[in-house]
NUDRENGU-261137 format. One record per residue (C-alpha): residue in three letters; x, y, z. Coordinates in nm, 3 decimals. Last residue first. Layout:
{ALA,{X,Y,Z}};
...
***
This chain:
{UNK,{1.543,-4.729,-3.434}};
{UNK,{1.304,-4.850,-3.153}};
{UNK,{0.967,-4.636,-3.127}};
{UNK,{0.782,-4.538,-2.752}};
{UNK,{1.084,-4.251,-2.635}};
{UNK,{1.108,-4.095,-2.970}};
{UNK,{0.725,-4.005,-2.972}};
{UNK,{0.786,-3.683,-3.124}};
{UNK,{1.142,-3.561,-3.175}};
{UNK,{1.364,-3.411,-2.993}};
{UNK,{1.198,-3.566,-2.669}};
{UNK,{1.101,-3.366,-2.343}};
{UNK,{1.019,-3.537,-2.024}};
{UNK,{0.777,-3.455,-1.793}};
{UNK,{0.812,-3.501,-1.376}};
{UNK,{0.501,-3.493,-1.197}};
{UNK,{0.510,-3.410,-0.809}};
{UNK,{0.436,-3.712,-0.591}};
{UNK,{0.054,-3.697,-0.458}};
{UNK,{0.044,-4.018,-0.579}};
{UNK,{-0.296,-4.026,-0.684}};
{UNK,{-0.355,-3.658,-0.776}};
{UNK,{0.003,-3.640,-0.935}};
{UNK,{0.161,-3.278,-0.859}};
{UNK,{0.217,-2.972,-1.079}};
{UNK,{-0.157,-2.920,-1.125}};
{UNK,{-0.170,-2.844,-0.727}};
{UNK,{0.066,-2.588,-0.840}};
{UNK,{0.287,-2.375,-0.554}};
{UNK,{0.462,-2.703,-0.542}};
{UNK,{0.844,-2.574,-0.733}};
{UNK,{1.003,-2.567,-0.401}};
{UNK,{1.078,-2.204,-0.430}};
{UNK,{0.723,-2.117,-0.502}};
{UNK,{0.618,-2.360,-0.217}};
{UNK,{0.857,-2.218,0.022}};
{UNK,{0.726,-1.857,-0.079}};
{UNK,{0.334,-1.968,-0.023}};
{UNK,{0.420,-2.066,0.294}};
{UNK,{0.585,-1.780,0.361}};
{UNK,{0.295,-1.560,0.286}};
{UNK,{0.007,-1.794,0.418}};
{UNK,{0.244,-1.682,0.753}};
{UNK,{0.359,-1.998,0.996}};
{UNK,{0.130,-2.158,1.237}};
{UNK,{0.265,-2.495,1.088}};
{UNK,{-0.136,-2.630,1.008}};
{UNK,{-0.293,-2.248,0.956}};
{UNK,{0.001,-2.172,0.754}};
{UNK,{-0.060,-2.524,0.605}};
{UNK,{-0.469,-2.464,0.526}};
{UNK,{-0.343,-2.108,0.379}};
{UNK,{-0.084,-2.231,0.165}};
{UNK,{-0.325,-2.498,-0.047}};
{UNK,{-0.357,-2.847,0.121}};
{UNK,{-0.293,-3.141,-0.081}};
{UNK,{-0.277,-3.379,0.230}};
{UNK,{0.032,-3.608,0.090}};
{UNK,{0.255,-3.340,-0.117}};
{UNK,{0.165,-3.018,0.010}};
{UNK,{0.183,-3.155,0.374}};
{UNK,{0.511,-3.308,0.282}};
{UNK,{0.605,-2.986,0.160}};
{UNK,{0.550,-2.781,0.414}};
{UNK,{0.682,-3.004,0.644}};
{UNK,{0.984,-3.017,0.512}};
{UNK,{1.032,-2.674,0.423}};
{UNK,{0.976,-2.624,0.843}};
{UNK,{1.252,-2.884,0.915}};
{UNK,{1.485,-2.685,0.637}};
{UNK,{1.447,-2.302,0.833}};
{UNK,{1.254,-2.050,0.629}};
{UNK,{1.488,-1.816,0.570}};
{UNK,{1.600,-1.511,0.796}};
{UNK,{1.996,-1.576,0.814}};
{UNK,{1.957,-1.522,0.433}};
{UNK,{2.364,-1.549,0.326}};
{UNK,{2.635,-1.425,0.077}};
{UNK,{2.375,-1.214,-0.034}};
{UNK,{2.370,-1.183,-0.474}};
{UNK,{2.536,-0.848,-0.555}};
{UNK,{2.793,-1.050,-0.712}};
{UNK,{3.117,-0.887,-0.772}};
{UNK,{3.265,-0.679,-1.161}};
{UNK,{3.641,-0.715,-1.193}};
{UNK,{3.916,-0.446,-1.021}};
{UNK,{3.986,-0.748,-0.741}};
{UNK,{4.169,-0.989,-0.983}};
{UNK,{4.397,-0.711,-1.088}};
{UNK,{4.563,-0.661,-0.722}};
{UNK,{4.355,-0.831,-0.485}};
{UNK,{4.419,-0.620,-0.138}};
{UNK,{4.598,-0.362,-0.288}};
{UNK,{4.392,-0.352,-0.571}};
{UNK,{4.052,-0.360,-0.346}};
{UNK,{4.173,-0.087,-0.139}};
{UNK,{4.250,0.129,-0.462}};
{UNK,{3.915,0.071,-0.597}};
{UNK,{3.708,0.159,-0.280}};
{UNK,{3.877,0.488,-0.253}};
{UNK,{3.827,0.586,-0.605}};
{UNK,{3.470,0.493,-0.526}};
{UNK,{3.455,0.710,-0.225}};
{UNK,{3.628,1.048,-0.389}};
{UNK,{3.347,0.984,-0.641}};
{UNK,{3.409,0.952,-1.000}};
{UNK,{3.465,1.165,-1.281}};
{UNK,{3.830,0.931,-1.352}};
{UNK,{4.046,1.311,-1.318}};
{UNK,{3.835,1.403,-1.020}};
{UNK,{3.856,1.060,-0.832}};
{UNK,{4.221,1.066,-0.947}};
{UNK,{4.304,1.407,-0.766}};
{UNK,{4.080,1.315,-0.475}};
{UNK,{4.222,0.999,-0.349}};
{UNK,{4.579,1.184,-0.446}};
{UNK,{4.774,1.035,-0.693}};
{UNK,{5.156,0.822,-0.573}};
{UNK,{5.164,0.631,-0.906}};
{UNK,{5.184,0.304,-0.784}};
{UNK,{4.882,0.318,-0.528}};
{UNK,{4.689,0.561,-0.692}};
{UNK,{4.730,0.599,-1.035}};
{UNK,{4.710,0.177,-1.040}};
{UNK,{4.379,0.204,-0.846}};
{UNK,{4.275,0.419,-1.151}};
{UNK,{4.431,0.240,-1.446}};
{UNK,{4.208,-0.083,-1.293}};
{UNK,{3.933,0.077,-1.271}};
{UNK,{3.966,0.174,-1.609}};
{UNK,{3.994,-0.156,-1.742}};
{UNK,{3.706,-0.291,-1.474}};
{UNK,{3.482,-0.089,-1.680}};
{UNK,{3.423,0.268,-1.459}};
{UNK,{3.128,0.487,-1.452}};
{UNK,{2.923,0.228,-1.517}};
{UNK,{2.555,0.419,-1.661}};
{UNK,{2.522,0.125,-1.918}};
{UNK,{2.538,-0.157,-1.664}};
{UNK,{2.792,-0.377,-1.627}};
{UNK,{2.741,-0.737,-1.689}};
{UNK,{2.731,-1.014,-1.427}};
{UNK,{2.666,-1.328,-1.552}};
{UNK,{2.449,-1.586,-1.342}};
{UNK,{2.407,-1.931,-1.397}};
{UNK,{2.641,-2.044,-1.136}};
{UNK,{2.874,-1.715,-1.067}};
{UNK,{3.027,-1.582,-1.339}};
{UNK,{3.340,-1.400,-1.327}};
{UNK,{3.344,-1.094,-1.538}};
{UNK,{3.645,-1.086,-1.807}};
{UNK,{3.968,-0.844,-1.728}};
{UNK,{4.108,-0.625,-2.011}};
{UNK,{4.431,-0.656,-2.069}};
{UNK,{4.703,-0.348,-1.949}};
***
C-alpha cells in the first residue's frame, strides 16, 4: 500500500487534523477489509476505533473511487445560492467607486442590508476609502520593488 498525498485545491491545502482518526493510509486498509476482505461494517469499525458510520462512508467511497476516493475533500461549498447577485456587486461598487459613499449611504441607495454591503465591499477589496484614489475614485494599485527605487534608475 503507498500512501496517498492531499489534493490541493487553489491555494488551499488540506491537512488532517491531529484528532484524525484515520490518515487516508488507514482508510484505505479499512475500505479494503471491507469490500475485498468480506469484514463486517461493524467488525472493522471496531477493529479501526471508528464509528460504524465512518467505516461505512469509507467503503462506499472505495467502491465508488477506489484509492483516489480514501484522500482528504474540501469542506469549502461547492456553491452559495444566497450571494449577493453580480448586478447588485456592480452597483455597489460603482457607487463606492464614483460617489464615495460608506456601506450605510449604499444600503440606504440599493435598499440592501449595511451588512451585505459592507461584505461585498470586504470581498471586493473597497471596504477602505484609503484604498481608493480621491480624484479618480479608481482604487490604488502599489507596486513592490526588490530593491528601492528600482523602477525610477536604468542599470
Amino acid at each position: 500500500m503507498k500512501l496517498l498525498k492531499a489534493p490541493t485545491h487553489g491555494s488551499e491545502v488540506l491537512v488532517s487534523h491531529a484528532n484524525a482518526a484515520l490518515t487516508p493510509r488507514h482508510r484505505l486498509r479499512l475500505a479494503r477489509a471491507m469490500v475485498e476482505d468480506g469484514w463486517t461494517i461493524s467488525y472493522a469499525a471496531a477493529v479501526f476505533n471508528v464509528s460504524w458510520p465512518t467505516a461505512k462512508r469509507w467503503a462506499d467511497r472505495y467502491r465508488e473511487a477506489g484509492e483516489a476516493g480514501m484522500t482528504d475533500r474540501s469542506s469549502r461549498p461547492h456553491s452559495c445560492p444566497r450571494r449577493t447577485p453580480r448586478p447588485v456587486v456592480g452597483k455597489i461598487v460603482h457607487l463606492r467607486w464614483k460617489k464615495r459613499l460608506g456601506p450605510v449611504a449604499i444600503a440606504d441607495r440599493l435598499g440592501l442590508a449595511a451588512s451585505t454591503v459592507h461584505a461585498v465591499l470586504v470581498r471586493c477589496r473597497l471596504n477602505r476609502l484609503s484604498h481608493v484614489d480621491r480624484a479618480t475614485g479608481e482604487p490604488i494599485r502599489r507596486y513592490e520593488r526588490d530593491a528601492p527605487a528600482t523602477c525610477c534608475t536604468s542599470m
